[in-house]
KOLTI-412907 format. One record per residue (C-alpha): x, z, y; residue in three letters. Coordinates in Angstrom, 3 decimals, m for minus. Each point is the difference from the previous one (the first is absolute). Last residue first. Layout:
<rs>
+----------+----------+----------+------+
:     east :       up :    north : resn :
+----------+----------+----------+------+
:        X :        Z :        Y :  ALA :
...
+----------+----------+----------+------+
</rs>
This chain:
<rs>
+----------+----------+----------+------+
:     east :       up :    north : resn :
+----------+----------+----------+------+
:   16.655 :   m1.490 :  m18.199 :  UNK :
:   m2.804 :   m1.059 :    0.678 :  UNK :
:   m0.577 :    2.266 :    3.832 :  UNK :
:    1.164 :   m2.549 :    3.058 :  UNK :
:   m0.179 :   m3.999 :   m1.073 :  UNK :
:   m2.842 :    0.113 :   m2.897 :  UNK :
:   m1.974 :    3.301 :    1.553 :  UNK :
:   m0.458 :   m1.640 :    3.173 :  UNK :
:   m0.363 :   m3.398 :   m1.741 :  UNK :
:   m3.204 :    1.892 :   m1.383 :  UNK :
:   m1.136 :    1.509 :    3.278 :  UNK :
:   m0.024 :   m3.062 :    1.541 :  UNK :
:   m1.998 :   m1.781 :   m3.004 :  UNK :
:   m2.204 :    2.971 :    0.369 :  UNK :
:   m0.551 :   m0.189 :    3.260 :  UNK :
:   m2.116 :   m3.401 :    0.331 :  UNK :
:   m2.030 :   m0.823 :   m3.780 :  UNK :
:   m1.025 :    3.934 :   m0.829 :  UNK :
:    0.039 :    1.451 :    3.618 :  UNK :
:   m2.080 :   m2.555 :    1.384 :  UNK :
:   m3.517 :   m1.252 :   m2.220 :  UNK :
:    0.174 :    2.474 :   m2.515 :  UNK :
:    1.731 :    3.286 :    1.687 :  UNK :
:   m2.592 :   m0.926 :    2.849 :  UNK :
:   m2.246 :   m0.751 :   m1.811 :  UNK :
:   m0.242 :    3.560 :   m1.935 :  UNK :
:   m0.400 :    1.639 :    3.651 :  UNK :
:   m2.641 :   m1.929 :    1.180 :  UNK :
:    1.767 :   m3.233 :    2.275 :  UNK :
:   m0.891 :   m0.177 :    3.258 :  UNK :
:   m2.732 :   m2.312 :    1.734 :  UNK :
:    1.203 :   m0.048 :    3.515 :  UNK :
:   m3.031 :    0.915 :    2.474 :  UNK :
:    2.285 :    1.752 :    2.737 :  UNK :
:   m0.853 :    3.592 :   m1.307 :  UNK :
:    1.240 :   m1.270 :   m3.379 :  UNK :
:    3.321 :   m0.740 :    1.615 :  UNK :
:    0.169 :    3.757 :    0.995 :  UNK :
:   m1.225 :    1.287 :   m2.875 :  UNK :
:    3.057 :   m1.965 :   m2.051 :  UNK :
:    2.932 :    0.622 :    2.414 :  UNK :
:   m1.439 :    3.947 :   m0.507 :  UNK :
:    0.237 :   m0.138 :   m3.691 :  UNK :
:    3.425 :   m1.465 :    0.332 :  UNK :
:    1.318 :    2.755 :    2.475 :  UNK :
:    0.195 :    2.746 :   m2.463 :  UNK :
:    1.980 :   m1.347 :   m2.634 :  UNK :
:   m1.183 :   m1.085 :   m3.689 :  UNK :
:   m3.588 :    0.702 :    0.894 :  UNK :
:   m0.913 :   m3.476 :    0.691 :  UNK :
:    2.741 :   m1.523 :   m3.213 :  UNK :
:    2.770 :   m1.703 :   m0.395 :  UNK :
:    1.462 :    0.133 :    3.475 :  UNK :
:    1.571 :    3.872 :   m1.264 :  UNK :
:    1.799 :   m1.669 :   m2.713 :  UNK :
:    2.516 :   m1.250 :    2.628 :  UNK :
:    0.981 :    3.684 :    1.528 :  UNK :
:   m0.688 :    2.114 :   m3.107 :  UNK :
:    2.584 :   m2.277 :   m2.119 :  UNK :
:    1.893 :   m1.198 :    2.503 :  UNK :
:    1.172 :    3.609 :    0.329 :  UNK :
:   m0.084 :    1.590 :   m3.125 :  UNK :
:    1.959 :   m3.248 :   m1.052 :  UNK :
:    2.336 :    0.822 :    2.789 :  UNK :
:    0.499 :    3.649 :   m1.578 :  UNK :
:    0.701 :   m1.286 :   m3.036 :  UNK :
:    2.676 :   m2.316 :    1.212 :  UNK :
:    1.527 :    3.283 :    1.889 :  UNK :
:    0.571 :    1.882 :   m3.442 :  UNK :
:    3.481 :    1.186 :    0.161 :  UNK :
:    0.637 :    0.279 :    3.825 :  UNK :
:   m3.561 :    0.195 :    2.125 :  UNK :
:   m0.930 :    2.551 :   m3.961 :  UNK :
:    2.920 :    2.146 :    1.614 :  UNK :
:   m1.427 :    0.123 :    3.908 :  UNK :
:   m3.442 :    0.462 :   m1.151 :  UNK :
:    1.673 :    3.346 :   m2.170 :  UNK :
:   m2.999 :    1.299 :   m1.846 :  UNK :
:    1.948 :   m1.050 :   m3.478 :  UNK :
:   m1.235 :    0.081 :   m3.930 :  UNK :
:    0.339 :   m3.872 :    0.078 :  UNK :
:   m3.499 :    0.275 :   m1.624 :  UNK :
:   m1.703 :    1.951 :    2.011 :  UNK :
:    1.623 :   m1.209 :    3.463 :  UNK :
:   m1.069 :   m3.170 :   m0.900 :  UNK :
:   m3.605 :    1.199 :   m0.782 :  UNK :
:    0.114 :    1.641 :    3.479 :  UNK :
:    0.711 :   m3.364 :    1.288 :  UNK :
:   m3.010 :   m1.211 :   m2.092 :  UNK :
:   m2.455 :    2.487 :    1.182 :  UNK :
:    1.116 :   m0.338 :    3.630 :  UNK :
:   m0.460 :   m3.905 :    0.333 :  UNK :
:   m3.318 :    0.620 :   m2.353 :  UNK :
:   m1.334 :    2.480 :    3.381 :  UNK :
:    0.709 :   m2.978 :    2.329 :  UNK :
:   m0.862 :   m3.111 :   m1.769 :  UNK :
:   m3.544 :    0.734 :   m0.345 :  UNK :
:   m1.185 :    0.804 :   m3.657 :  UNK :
:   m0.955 :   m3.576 :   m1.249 :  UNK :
:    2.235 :   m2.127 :    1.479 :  UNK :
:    2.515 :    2.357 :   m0.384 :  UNK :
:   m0.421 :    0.659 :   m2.858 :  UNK :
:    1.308 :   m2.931 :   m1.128 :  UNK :
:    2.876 :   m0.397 :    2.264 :  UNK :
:    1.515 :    3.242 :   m0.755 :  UNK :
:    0.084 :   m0.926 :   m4.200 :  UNK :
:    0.671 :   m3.384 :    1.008 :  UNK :
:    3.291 :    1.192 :    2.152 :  UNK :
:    0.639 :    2.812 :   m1.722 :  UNK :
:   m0.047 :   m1.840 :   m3.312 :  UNK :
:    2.470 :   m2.583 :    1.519 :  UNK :
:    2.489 :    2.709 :    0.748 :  UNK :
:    0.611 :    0.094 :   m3.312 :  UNK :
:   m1.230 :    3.217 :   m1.278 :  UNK :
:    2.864 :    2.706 :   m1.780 :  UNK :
:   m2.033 :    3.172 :   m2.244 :  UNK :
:   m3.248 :   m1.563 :    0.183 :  UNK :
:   m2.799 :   m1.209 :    2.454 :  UNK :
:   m3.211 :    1.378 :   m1.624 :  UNK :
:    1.922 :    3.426 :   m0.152 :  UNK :
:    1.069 :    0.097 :    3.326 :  UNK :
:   m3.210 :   m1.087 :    1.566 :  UNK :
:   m2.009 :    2.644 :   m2.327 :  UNK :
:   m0.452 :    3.212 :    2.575 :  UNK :
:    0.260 :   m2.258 :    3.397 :  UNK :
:   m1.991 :   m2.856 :   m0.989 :  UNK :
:   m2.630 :    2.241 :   m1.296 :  UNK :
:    0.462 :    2.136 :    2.985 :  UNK :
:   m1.120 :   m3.448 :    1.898 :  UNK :
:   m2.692 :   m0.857 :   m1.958 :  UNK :
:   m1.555 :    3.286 :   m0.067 :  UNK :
:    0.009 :   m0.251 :    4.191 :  UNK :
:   m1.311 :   m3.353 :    0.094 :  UNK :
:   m3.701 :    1.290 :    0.328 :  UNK :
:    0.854 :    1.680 :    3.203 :  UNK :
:    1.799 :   m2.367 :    2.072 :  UNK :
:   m2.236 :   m3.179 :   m1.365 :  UNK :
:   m2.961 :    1.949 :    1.242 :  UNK :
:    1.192 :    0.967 :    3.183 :  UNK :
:    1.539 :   m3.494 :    0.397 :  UNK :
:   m3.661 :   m1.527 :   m0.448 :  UNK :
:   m1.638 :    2.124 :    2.764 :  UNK :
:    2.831 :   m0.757 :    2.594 :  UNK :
:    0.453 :   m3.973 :   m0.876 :  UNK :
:   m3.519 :   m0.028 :    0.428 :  UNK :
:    0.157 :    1.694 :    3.469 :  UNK :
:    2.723 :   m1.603 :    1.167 :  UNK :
:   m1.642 :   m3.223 :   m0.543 :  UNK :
:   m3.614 :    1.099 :    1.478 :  UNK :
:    2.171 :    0.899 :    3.379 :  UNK :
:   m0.916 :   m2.364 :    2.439 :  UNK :
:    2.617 :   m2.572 :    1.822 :  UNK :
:   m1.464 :   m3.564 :    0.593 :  UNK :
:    3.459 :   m0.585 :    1.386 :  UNK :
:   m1.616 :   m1.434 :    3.213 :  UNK :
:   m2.190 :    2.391 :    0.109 :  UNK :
:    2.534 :    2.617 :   m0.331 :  UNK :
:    2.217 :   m1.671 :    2.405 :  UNK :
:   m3.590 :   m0.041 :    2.506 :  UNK :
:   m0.213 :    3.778 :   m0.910 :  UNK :
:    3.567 :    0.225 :    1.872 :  UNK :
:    2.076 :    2.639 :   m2.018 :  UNK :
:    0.807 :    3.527 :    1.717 :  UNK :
:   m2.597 :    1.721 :   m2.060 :  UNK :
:    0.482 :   m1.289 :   m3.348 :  UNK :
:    3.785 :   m0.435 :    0.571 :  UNK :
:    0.541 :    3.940 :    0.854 :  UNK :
:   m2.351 :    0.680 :   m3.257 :  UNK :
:    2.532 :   m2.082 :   m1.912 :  UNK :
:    2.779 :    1.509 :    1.334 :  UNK :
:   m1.223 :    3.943 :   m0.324 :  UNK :
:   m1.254 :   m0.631 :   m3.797 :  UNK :
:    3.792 :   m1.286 :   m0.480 :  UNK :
:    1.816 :    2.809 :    1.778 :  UNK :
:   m2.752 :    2.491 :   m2.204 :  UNK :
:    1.890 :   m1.885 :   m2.881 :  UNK :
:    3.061 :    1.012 :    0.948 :  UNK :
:   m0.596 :    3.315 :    0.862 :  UNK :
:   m1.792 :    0.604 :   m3.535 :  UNK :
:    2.307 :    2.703 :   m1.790 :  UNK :
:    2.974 :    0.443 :    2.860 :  UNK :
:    1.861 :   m2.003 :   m0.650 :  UNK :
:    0.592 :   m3.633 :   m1.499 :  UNK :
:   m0.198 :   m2.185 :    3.080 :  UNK :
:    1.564 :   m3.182 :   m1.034 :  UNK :
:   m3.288 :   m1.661 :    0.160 :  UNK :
:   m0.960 :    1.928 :    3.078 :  UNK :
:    2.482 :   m2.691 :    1.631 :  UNK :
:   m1.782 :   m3.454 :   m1.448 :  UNK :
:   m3.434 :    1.867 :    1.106 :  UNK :
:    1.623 :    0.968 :    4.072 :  UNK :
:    1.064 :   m3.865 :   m0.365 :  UNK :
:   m3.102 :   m0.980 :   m0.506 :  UNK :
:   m1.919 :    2.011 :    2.719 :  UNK :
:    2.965 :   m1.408 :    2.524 :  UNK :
:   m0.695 :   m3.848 :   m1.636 :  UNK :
:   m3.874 :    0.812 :    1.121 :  UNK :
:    0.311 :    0.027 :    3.521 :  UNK :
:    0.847 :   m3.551 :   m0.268 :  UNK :
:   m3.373 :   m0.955 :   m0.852 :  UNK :
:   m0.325 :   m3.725 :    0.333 :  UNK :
:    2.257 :   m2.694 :   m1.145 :  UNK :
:   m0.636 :   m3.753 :    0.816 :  UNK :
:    0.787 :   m3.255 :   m1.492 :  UNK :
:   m2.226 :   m2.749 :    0.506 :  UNK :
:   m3.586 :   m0.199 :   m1.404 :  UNK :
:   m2.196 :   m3.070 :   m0.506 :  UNK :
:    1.219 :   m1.963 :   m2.805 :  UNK :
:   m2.928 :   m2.121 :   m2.240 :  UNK :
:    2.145 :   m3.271 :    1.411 :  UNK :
:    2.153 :    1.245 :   m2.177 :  UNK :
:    1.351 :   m2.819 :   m1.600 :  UNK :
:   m0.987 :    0.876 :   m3.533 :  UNK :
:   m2.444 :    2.010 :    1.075 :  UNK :
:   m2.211 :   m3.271 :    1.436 :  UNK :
:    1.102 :   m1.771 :   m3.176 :  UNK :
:   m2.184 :    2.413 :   m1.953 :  UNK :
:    2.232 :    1.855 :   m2.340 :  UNK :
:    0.604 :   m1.157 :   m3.325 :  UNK :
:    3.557 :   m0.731 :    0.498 :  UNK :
:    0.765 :    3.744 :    1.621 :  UNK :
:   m1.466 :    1.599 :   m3.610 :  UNK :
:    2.505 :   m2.371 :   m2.060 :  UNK :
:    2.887 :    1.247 :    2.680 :  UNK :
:   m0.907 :    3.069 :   m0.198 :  UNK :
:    0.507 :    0.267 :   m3.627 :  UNK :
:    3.115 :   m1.477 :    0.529 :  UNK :
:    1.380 :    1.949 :    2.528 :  UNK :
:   m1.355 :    3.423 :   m1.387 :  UNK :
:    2.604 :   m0.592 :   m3.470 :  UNK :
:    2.912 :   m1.221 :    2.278 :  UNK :
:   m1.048 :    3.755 :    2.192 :  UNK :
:   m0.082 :    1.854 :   m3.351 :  UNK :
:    3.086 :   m1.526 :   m1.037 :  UNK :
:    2.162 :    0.850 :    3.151 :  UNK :
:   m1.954 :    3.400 :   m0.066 :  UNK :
:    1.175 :    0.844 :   m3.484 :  UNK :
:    3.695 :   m1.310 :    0.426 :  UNK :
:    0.681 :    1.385 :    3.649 :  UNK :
:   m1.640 :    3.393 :   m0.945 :  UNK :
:    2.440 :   m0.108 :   m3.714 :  UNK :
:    3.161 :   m0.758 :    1.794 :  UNK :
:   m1.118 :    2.778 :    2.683 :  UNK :
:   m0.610 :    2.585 :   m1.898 :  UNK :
:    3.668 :    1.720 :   m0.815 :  UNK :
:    1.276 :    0.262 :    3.863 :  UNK :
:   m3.079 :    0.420 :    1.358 :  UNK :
:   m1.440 :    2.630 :   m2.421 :  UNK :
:    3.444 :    1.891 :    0.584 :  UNK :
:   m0.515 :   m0.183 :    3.985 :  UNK :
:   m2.536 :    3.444 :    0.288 :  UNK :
:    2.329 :    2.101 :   m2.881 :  UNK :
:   m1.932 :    1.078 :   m3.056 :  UNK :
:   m0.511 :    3.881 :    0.509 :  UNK :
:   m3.644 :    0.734 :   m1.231 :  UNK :
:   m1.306 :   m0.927 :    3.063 :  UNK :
:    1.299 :   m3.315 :    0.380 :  UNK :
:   m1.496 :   m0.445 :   m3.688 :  UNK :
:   m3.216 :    0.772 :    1.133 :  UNK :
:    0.340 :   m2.156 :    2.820 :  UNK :
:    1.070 :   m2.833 :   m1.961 :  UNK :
:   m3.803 :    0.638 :   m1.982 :  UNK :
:   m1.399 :   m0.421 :    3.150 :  UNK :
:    1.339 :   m3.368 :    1.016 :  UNK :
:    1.948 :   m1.321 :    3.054 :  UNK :
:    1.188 :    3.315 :    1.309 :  UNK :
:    2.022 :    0.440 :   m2.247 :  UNK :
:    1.949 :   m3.458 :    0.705 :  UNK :
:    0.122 :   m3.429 :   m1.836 :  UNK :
:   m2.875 :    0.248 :   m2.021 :  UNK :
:   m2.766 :   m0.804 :    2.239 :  UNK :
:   m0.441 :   m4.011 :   m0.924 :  UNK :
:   m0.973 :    0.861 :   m3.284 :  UNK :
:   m3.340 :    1.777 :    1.047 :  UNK :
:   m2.352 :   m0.378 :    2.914 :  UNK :
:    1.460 :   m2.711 :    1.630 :  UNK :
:    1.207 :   m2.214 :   m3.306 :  UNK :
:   m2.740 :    0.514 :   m2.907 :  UNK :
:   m2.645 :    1.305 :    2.546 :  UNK :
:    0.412 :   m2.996 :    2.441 :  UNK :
:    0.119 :   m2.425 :   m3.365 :  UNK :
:   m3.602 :    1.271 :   m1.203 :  UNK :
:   m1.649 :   m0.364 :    3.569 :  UNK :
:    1.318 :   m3.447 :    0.548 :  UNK :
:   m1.201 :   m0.458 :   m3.968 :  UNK :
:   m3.828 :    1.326 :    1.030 :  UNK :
:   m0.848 :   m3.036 :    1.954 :  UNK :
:    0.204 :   m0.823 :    3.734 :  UNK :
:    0.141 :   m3.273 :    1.412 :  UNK :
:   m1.468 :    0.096 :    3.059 :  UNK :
:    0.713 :    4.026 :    1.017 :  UNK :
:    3.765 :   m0.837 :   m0.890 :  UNK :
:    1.541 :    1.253 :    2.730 :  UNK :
:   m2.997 :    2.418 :    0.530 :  UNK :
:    1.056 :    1.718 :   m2.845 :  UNK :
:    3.586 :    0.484 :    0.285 :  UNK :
:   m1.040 :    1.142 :    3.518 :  UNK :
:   m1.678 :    2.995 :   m1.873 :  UNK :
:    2.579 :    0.416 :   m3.106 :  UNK :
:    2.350 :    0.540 :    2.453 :  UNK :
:   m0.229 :    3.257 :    1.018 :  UNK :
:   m1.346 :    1.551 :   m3.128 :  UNK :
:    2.616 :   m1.551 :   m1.890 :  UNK :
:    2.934 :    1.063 :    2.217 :  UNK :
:   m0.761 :    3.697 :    0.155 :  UNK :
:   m0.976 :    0.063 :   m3.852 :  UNK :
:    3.004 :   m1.961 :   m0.601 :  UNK :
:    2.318 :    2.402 :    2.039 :  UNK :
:    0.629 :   m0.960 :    3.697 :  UNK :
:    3.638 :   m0.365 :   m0.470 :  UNK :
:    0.092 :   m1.550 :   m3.810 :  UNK :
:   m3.439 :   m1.316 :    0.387 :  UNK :
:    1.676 :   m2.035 :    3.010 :  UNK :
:    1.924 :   m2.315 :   m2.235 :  UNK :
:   m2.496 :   m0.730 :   m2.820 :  UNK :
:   m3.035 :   m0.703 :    3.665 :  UNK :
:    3.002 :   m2.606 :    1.168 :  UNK :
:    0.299 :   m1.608 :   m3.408 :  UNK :
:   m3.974 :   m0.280 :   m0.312 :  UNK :
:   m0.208 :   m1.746 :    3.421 :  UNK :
:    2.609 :   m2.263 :   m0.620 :  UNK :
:   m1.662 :   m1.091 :   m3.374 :  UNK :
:   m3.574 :   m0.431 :    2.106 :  UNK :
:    1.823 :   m2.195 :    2.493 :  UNK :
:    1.174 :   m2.288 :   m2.823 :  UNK :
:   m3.746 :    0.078 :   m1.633 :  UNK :
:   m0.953 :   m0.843 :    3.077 :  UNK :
:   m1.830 :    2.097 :    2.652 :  UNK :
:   m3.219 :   m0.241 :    2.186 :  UNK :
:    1.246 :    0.725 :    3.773 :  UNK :
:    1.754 :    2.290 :    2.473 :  UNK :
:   m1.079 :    3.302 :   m1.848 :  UNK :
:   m0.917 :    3.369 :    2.185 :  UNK :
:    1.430 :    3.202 :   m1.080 :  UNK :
:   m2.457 :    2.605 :    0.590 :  UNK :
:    1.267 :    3.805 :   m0.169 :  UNK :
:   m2.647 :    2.525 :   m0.035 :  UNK :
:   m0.758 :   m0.193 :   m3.690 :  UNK :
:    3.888 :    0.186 :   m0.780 :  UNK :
:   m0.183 :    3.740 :    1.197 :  UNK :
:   m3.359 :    0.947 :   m1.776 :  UNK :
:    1.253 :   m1.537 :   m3.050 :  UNK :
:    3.340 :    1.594 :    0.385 :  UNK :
:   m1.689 :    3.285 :    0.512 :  UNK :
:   m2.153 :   m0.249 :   m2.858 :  UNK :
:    2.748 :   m1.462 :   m2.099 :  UNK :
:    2.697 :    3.125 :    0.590 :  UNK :
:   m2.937 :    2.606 :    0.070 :  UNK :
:   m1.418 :   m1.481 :   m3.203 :  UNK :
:    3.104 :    0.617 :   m1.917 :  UNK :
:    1.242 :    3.307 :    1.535 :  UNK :
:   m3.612 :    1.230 :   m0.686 :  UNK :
:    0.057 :   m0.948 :   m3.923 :  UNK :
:    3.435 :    1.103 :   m0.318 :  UNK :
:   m0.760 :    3.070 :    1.027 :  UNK :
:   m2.898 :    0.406 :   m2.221 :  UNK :
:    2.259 :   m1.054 :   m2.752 :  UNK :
:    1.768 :    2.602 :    0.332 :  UNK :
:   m2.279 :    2.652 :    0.468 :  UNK :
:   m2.161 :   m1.236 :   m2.586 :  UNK :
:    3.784 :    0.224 :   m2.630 :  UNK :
:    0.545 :    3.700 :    1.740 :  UNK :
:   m4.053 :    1.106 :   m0.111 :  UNK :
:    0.825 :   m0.259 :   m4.189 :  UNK :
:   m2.981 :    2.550 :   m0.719 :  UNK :
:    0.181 :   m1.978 :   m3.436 :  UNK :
:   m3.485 :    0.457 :   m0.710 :  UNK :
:   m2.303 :   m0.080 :    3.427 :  UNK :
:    2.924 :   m1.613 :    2.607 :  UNK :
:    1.271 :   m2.322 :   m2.400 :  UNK :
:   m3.307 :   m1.008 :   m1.857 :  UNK :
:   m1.812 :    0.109 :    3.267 :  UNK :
:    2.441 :   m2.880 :    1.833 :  UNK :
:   m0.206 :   m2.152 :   m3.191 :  UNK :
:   m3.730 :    0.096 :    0.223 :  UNK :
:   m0.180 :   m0.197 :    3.534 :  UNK :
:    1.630 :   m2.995 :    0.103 :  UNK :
:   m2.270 :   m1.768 :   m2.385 :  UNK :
:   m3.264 :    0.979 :    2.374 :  UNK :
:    2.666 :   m1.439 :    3.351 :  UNK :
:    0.376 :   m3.098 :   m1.702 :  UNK :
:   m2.959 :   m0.679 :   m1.185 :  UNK :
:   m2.411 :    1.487 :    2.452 :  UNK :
:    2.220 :   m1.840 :    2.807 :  UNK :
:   m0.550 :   m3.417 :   m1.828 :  UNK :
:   m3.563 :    0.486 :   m0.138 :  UNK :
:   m1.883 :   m2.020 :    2.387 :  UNK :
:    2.663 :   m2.991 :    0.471 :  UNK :
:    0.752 :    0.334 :   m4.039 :  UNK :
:   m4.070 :   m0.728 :   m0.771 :  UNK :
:    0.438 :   m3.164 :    2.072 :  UNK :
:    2.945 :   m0.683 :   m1.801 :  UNK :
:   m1.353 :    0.107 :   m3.442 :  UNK :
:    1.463 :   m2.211 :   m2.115 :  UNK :
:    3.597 :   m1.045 :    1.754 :  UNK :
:    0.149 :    2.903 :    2.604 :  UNK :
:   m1.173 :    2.822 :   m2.864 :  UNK :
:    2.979 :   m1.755 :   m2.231 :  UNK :
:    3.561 :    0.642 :    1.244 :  UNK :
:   m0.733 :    3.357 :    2.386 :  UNK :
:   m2.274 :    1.246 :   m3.269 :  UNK :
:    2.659 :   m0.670 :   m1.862 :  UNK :
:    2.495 :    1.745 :    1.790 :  UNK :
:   m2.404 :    3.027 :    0.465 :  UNK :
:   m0.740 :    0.191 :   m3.575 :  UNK :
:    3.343 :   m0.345 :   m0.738 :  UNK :
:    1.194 :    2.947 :    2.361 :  UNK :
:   m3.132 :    2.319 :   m1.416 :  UNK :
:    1.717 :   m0.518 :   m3.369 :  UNK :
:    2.803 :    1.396 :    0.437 :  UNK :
:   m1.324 :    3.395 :   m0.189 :  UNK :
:   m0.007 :   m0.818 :   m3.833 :  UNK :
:    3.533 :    0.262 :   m0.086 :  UNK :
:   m0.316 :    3.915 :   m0.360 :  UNK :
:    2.346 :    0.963 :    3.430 :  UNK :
:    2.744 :    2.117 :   m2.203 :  UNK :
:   m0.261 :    3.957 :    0.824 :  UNK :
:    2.069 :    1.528 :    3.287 :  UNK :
+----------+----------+----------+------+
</rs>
């Protein structure tokens, strides 16, 4: 198969640029053309494989990867759309904290896509009186990324490495030090900000006499859709039954669901949609990126990489690439350079630079929208309730640069410097 010219890059950058800039300068130009963009740059890639390398195996691939991708967030979307958790009253920054530990623990059983697109909704209304784009920031950094590395399940790039042979308790057992750390500090870090933002609230939030709502949960039905999605998860064959389980759940909640939960929810599909059109370009564009990463990974790294390398290298790209695919680049780098396919030989000799594989994809994946796939969703959805989110270069700027960082930097310090 001949070397992917590097220049077919370029249709990634563009894309990532245009996804960091059109919203800042031009964002009423973005909202008409977004889908031209990214599905116009998309076909470029797509041609150039199918047209001159007649590599249908790589499209096929990806394809697949593509569908299994949007069927698991689709469906969960649709699922967590028909479930409405009512909130008691307006919370404090203490209350917030609690609420953010107990969404880190159940994006390890629900998965964080699963557990940020069901509780990113009363999340909002929580804080409906106060709301600003740092609640919004924090519930991606901790619900719908570092808190979900403590099981396979939790985080799609653990999957991956479930599925390549890594056993289903061996993230526990060697992530938890570093989940307890990161979202111990990320919740301090939240505290205090929301603290400052709680202090100049009106005094009528402050004691919540703004609080209307008790606590209430609507749309049972809907836990048996989501636990048919959580099951197709570990479905692996045939080709496309488990995502046809998934399509079959959330069309089963549609129908079954209450239109006044809906309404209640204010459930429509315009952020599955854009997360749809966008993913389809990022999917296909990233392609020469990835066998990049795959061909020269080995090389770039070295003969014997600290574990520490992994874990920025991993990280990085991460952020940039989507935490799944890099999580499988880099592991396959491993293998590369310790010149072994055996998972259960690199879990023995090499398990620190499998953690900082790990962490790496897991954690990184909060620093950017596209860096996992349920970020970009937390962020449509909170812009379809009138929240003024960050464009994709703030973000980094304003959150990721000054809040995870720091965490991600004593990670490094106490786990991966020597």
């Amino acid at each position: 198969m001949p070397v992917t010219p590097p220049i077919l890059i370029l249709p990634f950058a563009l894309l990532l640029g245009a996804m960091a800039f059109a919203p800042v300068f031009a964002p009423c130009w973005w909202r008409r053309h977004y889908a031209k963009i990214a599905l116009g740059l998309g076909a470029i890639t797509a041609g150039y494989y199918c047209l001159v390398r007649h590599d249908f195996t790589s499209l096929g691939s990806v394809a697949h990867e593509y569908v299994s991708f949007i069927a698991l967030v689709g469906s969960l979307f649709v699922v967590s759309g028909g479930i409405h958790i009512g909130v008691k009253d307006e919370a404090t920054p203490l209350k917030n904290v609690a609420f953010l530990f107990i969404g880190a623990v159940v994006a390890n059983l629900l998965g964080t896509t699963g557990a940020a697109i069901l509780l990113i909704r009363p999340w909002l209304r929580m804080n409906k009186y106060r709301l600003t784009a740092h609640h919004i920031a924090f519930f991606i950094f901790i619900v719908a990324n570092v808190g979900g590395c403590l099981t396979p399940i939790g985080d799609p790039p653990l999957f991956l490495g479930f599925l390549q042979g890594i056993p289903f308790w061996w993230v526990a057992q060697n992530c938890w030090p570093a989940w307890a750390l990161a979202v111990g500090a990320l919740l301090g870090i939240f505290y205090v900000v929301d603290k400052i933002n709680f202090h100049r609230a009106p005094k009528a939030v402050r004691e919540n006499e703004t609080a209307h709502e008790t606590w209430s949960f609507s749309g049972f039905v809907n836990l048996f859709f989501l636990a048919i999605i959580l099951g197709a998860v570990l479905v692996n064959h045939p080709p496309f039954l488990r995502e046809g389980l998934m399509v079959a759940a959330a069309l089963g909640s549609y129908f079954t669901t209450k239109k006044t939960v809906h309404q209640a929810n204010e459930f429509n599909f315009h952020p599955i949609t854009e997360v749809t059109i966008l993913f389809a370009g990022i999917f296909a564009t990233m392609m020469p990126a990835l066998a990049w990463l795959n061909h020269h990974a080995g090389s770039v790294l070295g003969e014997a990489p600290a574990p520490a390398v992994f874990f920025w290298g991993t990280g990085a790209l991460s952020a940039g690439l989507d935490n799944a695919p890099t999580y499988l680049g880099f592991l396959r780098a491993l293998q590369g350079v310790t010149d072994t396919e055996d998972i259960h030989q690199l879990l023995g000799s090499h398990a620190p630079h499998l953690l900082a594989i790990s962490l790496g994809a897991v954690f990184f994946g909060a620093a950017t929208y596209i860096g996992n796939g349920p970020n970009f969703m937390v962020k449509a959805i909170a812009e379809q309730r009138g929240v003024r989110m960050p464009s994709f270069l703030e973000f980094i700027l304003k959150f990721t640069l000054p809040f995870l960082l720091p965490v991600l930097v004593i990670v490094w310090l106490l786990f991966f410097r020597d």
